[in-house]
C-alpha positions as CSV (number, residue, x, y, z in Angstrom):
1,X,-20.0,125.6,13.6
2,X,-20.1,129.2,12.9
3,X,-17.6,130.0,10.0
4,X,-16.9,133.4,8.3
5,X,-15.2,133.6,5.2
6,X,-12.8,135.6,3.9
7,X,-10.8,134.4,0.7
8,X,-9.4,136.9,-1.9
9,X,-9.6,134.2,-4.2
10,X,-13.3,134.1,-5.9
11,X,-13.2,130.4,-6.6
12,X,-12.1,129.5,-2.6
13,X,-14.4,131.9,-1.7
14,X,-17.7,130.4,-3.6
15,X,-16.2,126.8,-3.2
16,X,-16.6,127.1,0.6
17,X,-20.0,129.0,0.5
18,X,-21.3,126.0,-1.4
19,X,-19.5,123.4,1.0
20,X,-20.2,125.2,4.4
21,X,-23.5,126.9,3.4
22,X,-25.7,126.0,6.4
23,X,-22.4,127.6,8.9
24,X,-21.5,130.2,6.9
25,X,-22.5,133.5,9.5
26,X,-21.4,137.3,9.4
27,X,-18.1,138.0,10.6
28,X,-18.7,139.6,13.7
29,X,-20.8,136.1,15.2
30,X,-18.5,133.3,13.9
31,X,-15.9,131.3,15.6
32,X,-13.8,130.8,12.6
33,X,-12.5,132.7,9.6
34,X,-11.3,130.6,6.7
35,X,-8.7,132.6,4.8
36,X,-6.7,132.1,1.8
37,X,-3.9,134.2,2.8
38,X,-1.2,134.3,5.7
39,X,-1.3,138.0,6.0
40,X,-5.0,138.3,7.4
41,X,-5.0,139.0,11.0
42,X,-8.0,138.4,13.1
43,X,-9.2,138.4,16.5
44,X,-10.8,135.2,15.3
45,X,-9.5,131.4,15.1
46,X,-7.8,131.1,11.7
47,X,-8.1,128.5,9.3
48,X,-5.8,128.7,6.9
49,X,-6.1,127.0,3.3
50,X,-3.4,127.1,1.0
51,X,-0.4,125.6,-1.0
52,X,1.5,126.1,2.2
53,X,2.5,122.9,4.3
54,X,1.5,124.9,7.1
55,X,-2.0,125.9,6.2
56,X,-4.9,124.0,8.4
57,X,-6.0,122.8,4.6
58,X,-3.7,122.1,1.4
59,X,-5.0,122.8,-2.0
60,X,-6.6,121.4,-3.6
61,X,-9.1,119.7,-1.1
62,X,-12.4,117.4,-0.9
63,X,-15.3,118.7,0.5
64,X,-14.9,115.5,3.5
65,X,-11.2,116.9,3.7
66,X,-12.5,120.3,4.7
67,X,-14.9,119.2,7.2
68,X,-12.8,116.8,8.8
69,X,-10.0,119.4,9.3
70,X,-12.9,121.7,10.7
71,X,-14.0,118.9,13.3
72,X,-10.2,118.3,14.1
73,X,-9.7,122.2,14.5
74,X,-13.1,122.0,17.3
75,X,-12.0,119.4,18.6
76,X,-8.6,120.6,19.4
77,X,-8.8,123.9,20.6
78,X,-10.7,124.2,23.9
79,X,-12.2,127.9,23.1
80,X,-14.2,126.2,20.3
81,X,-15.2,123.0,22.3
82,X,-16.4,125.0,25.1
83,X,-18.5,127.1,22.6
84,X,-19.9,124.4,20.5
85,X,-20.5,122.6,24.2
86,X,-22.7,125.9,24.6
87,X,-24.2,126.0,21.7
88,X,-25.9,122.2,22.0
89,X,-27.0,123.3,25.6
90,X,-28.9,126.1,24.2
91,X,-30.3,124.2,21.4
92,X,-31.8,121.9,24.1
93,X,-33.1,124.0,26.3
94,X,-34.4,126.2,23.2
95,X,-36.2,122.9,22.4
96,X,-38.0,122.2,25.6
97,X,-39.2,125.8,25.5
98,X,-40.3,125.7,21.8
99,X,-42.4,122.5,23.0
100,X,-43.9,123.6,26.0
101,X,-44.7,126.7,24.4
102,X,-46.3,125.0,21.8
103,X,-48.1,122.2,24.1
104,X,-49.6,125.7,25.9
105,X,-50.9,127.2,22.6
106,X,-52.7,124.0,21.6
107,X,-54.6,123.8,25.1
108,X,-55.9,126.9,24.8
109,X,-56.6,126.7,21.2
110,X,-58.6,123.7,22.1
111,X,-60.3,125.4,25.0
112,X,-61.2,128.5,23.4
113,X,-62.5,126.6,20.1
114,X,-64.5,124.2,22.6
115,X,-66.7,127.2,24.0
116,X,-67.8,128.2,20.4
C-alpha cells in the first residue's frame, strides 16, 4: 500500500500518520489519498473518511477499521490489485538480485582475503 494523505483536519491527519506510518509516501507516488473532505479532487483513488454515510470510513474509526476498509478498497478495485500484484513481483525479484548479489561479494571477499 502506498497512501498519501491529505486531511485538513490536524488530528485525522496525525491519527493516520501514526496508524499508516510504514505506507505513508509523497503524493505524487501513492495509490491512494485519504481525505477528510468531499470537495478534494484527485487524479488519485479517494478514500474518503467522514461523518458522511458515504465516506469509505465513518468517524470515529479503530485503527483495524481503517485497515480493513483499505484491504477491502485493494481488493475491490482492479487498478490497485494489479498494482499491489506488481509491487510483490518486484519485491521478489528485487530479492533474488539482493542475494545473488550478495552471495557474489562474499566469494570474492573470501577469494581476495585467501591470497593475503
Amino acid at each position: 500500500m502506498r497512501i498519501a494523505i491529505k486531511c485538513t483536519s490536524p488530528l485525522l491527519q496525525k491519527t493516520f500518520v501514526s496508524y499508516l506510518d510504514e505506507y505513508i509516501y509523497e503524493y505524487e507516488l501513492a495509490d491512494i489519498v485519504i481525505v477528510d473532505s468531499k470537495n478534494k479532487k484527485s487524479e488519485k483513488i479517494v478514500f474518503y473518511v467522514g461523518f458522511d454515510p458515504q465516506a469509505n470510513l465513518q468517524l470515529p474509526f479503530t485503527k483495524d477499521e481503517l485497515f480493513d476498509k483499505l484491504n477491502e478498497l485493494y481488493k475491490k478495485n482492479p487498478r490497485l490489485k494489479k498494482i499491489q500484484n506488481t509491487q510483490e513481483a518486484l519485491e521478489v525479484v528485487i530479492r533474488k538480485l539482493n542475494k545473488k548479489h550478495r552471495e557474489k561479494i562474499a566469494k570474492l571477499m573470501k577469494s581476495y582475503y585467501a591470497k593475503r
